[in-house]
C-alpha positions as CSV (number, residue, x, y, z in Angstrom):
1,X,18.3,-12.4,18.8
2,X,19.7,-15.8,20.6
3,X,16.6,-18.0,21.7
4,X,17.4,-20.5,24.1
5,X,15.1,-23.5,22.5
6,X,14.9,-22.2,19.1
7,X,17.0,-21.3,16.3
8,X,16.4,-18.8,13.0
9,X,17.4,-18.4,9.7
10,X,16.4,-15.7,7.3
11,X,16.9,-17.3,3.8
12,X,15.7,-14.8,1.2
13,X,12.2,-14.0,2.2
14,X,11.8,-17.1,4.3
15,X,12.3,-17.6,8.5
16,X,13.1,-20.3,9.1
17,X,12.4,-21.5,12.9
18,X,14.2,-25.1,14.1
19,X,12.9,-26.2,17.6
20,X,16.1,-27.1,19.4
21,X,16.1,-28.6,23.0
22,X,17.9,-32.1,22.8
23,X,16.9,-33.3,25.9
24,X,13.6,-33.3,25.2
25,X,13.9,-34.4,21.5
26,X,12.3,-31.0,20.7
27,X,9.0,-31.1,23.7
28,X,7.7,-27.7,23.6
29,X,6.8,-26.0,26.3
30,X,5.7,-22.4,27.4
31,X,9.2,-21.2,26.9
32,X,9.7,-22.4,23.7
33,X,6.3,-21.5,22.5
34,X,7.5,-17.9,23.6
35,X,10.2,-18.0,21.6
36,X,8.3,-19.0,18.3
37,X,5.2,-16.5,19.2
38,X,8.2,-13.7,19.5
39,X,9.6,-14.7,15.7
40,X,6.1,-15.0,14.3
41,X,5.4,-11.4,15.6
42,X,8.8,-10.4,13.7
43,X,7.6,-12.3,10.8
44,X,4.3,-10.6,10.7
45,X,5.6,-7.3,11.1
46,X,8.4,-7.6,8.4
47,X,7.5,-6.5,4.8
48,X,10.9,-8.8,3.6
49,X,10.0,-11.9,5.5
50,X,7.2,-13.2,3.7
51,X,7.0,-17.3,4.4
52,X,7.9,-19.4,7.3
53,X,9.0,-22.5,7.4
54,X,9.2,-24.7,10.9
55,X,11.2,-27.2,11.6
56,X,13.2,-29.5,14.7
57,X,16.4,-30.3,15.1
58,X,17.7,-34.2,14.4
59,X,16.2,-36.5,15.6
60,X,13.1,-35.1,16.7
61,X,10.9,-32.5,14.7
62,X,8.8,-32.7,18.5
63,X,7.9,-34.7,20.9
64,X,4.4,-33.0,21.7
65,X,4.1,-31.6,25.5
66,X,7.2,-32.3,28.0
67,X,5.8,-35.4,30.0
68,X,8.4,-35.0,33.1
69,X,6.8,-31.2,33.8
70,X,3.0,-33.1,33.3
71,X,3.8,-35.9,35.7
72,X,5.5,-33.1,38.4
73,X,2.8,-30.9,37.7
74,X,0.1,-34.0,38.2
75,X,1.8,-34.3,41.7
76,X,1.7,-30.8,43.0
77,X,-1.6,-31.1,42.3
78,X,-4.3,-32.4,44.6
79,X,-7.8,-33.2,42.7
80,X,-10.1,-35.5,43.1
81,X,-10.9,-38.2,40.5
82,X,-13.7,-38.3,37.9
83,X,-17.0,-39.2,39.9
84,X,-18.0,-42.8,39.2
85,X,-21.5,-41.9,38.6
86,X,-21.5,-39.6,35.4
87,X,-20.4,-40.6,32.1
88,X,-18.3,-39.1,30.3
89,X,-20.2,-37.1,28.3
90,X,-22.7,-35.8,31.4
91,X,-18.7,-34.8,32.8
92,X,-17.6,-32.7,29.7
93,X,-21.4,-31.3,29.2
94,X,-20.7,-29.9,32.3
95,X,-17.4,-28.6,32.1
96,X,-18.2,-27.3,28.9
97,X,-21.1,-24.9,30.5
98,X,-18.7,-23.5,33.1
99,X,-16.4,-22.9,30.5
100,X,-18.9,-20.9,28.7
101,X,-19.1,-18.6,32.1
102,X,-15.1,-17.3,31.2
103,X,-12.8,-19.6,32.2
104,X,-10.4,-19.7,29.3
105,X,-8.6,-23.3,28.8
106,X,-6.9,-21.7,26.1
107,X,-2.5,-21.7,27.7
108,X,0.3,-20.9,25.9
109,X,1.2,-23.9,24.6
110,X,-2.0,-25.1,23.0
111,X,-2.4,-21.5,21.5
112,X,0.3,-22.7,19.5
113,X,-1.6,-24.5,16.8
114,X,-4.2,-21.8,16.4
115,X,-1.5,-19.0,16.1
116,X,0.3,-20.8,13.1
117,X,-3.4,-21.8,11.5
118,X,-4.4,-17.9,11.7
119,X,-1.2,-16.7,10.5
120,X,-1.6,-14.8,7.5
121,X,1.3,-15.5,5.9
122,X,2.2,-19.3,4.3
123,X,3.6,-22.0,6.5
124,X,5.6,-25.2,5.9
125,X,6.4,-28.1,8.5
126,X,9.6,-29.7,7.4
127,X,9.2,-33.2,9.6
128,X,12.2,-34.3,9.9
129,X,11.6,-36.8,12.4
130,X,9.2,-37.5,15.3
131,X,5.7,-35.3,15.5
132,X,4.3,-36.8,18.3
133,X,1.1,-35.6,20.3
134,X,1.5,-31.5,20.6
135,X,3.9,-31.7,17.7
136,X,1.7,-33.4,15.4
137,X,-0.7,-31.1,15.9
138,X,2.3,-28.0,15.4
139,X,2.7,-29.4,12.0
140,X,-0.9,-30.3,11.2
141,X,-1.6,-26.5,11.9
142,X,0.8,-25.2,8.8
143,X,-0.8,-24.4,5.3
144,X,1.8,-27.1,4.1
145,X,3.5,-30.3,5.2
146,X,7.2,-31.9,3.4
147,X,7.9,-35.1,5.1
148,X,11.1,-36.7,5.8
149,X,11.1,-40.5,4.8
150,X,12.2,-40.6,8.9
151,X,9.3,-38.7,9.7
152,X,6.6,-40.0,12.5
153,X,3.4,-38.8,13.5
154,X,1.2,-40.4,16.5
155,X,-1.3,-38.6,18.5
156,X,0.0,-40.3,21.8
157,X,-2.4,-38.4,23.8
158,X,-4.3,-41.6,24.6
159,X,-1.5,-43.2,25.7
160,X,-1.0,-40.5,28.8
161,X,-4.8,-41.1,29.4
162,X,-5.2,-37.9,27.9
163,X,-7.4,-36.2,24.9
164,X,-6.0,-34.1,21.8
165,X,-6.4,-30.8,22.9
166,X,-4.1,-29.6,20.0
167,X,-6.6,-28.8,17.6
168,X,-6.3,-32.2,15.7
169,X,-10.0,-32.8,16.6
170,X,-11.1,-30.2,14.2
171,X,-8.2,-30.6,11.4
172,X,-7.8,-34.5,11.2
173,X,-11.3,-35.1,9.9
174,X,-11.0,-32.4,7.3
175,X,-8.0,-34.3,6.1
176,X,-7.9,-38.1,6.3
177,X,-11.7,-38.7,7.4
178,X,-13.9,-39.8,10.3
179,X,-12.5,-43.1,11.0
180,X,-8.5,-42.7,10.1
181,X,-9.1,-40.1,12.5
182,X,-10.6,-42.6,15.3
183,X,-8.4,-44.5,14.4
184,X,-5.2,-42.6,15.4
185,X,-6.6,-41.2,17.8
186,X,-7.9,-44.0,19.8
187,X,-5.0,-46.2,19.4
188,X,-1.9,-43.6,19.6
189,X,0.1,-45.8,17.0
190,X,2.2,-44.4,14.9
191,X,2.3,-43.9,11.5
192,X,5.2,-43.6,9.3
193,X,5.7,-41.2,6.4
194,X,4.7,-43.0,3.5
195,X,1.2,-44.0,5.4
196,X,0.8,-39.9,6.1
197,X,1.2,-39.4,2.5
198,X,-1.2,-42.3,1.6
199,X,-3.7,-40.9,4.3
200,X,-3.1,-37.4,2.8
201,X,-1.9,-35.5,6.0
202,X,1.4,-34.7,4.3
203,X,1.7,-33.1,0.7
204,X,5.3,-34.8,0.0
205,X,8.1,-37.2,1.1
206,X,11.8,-36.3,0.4
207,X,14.9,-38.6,1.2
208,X,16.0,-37.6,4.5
209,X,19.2,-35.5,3.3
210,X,17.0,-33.4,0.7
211,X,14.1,-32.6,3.4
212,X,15.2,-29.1,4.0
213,X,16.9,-28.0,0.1
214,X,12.9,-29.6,-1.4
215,X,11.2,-27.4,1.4
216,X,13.2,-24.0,0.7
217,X,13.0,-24.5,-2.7
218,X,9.0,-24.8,-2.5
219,X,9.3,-22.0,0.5
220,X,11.2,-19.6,-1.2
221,X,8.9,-20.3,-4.5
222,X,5.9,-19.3,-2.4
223,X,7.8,-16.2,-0.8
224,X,8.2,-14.9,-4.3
225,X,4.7,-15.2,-5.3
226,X,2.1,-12.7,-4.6
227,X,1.4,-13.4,-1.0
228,X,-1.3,-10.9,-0.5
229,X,-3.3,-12.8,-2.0
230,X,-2.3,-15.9,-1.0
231,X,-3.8,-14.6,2.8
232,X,-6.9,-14.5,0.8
233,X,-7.2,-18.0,-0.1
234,X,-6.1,-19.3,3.2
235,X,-9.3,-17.5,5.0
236,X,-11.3,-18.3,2.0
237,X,-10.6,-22.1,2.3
238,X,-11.2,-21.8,5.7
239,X,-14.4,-20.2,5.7
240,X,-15.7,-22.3,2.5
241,X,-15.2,-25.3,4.9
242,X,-17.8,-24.8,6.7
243,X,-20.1,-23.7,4.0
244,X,-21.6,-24.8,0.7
245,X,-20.5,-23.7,-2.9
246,X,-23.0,-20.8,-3.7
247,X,-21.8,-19.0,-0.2
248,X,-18.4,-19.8,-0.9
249,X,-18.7,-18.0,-4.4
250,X,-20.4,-15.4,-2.5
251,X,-17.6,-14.8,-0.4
252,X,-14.9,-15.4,-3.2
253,X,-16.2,-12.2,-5.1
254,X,-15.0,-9.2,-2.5
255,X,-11.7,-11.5,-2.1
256,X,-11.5,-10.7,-5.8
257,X,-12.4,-7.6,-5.5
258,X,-9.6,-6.6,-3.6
259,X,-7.3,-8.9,-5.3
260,X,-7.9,-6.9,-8.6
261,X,-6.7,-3.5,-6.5
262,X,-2.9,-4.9,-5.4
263,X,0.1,-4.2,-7.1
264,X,0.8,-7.8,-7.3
265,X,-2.4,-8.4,-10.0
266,X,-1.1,-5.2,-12.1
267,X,2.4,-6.9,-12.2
268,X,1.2,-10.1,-13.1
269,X,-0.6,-8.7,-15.6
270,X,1.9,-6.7,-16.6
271,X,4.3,-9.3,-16.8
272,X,2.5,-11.7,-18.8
273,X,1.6,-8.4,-21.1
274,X,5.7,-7.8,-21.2
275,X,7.1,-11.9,-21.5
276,X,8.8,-11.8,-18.4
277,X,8.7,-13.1,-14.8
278,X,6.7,-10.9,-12.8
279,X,8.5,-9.4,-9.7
280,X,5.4,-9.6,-6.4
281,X,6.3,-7.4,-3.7
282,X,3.1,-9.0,-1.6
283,X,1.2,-5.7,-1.5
């Protein structure tokens, strides 16, 4: 299918999805986040395609939200300012308690990081160049992130007067800590691609002409393997986040349970059994 701000590979059992809008080094917007929510669908749905790995197109892996459409949007609009006499804490207590009455904050584009962290399938960023704002937060979101040595991040929301609504709140901490988190997000500075390895929000840097040939081959690696149960350790990680070890060995043994029930434990078995590679099928 032709995309508009998006383009797709199938590589063995691997989509790859390169965000591609040049004059917006990559922003994404509700049109492009379309486009990637209709090729994670196909992904999902497919019993070939088995990994995804996300990318951008030279220079720009993306540069977060479009700021032309938020400063034409910001004019259309007609709202009053923040009242002078609550802080802003009394503000978003408030906001926060009519939120919980329905109103859903939850658009298109910022669904974006939540669909790729609750995908069930693994996921690789290849940042190839600037992850700024909304597209740090894209790459944050995968399972995995390969780094470019021209890769960037900066969570430049602070710089627009804004907050990161991307989901970095919640995933920042969990990676680098309390204060690197503070610290990038209330300075919007950018950090290069050795830092995010120091810091640990990337898992590798590559030269920038062997980005995409070290992610497929880690990609395709992964798509091979028995990615059933690889959808089990994702929510399991998840979930033993937020809990301590006795409940997450509580909830490890049904995982297991069902593990020991796929085809892709009797082949492994099998194989080792038989002195051979084993051939998953991811059932």
């Amino acid at each position: 299918m032709a995309y508009e701000y998006i383009d797709t590979q199938e590589i063995g059992g691997v989509l790859v999805i390169t965000m591609d809008d040049a004059r917006t080094r990559n922003a994404i917007g509700d049109e492009m986040a379309a486009e990637i929510n209709a090729e994670i669908d196909r992904l999902e749905a497919s019993s070939t395609l088995r990994a995804l790995v996300l990318t951008g197109r030279d220079p720009s892996f993306c540069s977060g939200a479009n700021v032309k459409r938020m400063n034409e949007a910001n004019e259309e609009r007609d709202e009053a300012s923040i009242p002078d006499d609550r802080t802003p804490w009394q503000h978003l207590d408030e906001q926060w308690e009519a939120a919980a009455s329905g109103e859903s904050y939850m658009d298109g584009v910022r669904f974006m990081p939540l669909r790729l962290h609750n995908m069930q399938k693994p996921t690789i960023a290849a940042v190839n160049g600037y992850a700024m704002g909304l597209g740090m937060g894209i790459a944050l979101s995968c399972d995995i992130r390969i780094a470019s040595e021209n890769a960037r991040f900066s969570e430049t929301f602070i710089r627009r007067g804004l907050i990161p609504a991307d989901g970095s709140c919640w995933q920042l901490p969990r990676m680098i800590g309390i204060s690197n988190t503070f610290i990038l997000q209330y300075t919007g500075d950018i950090v290069d691609a050795d830092e995010a390895y120091r810091l640990g929000m990337v898992s590798k840097v590559t030269p920038h002409d062997r980005l995409m040939d070290a992610t497929l081959e880690l990609s395709q690696r992964i798509a091979d393997g028995p990615t059933y149960s690889m959808a089990m350790i994702k929510r399991l990680v998840q979930k033993s986040l937020h809990t301590d070890l006795e409940e997450s060995l509580r909830l490890a043994g049904p995982a297991q349970n069902i593990a020991r029930r796929t085809a892709d434990h009797k082949e492994g078995v099998r194989a080792f059994v038989e002195k051979r590679q084993p051939r998953y099928i991811g059932r």
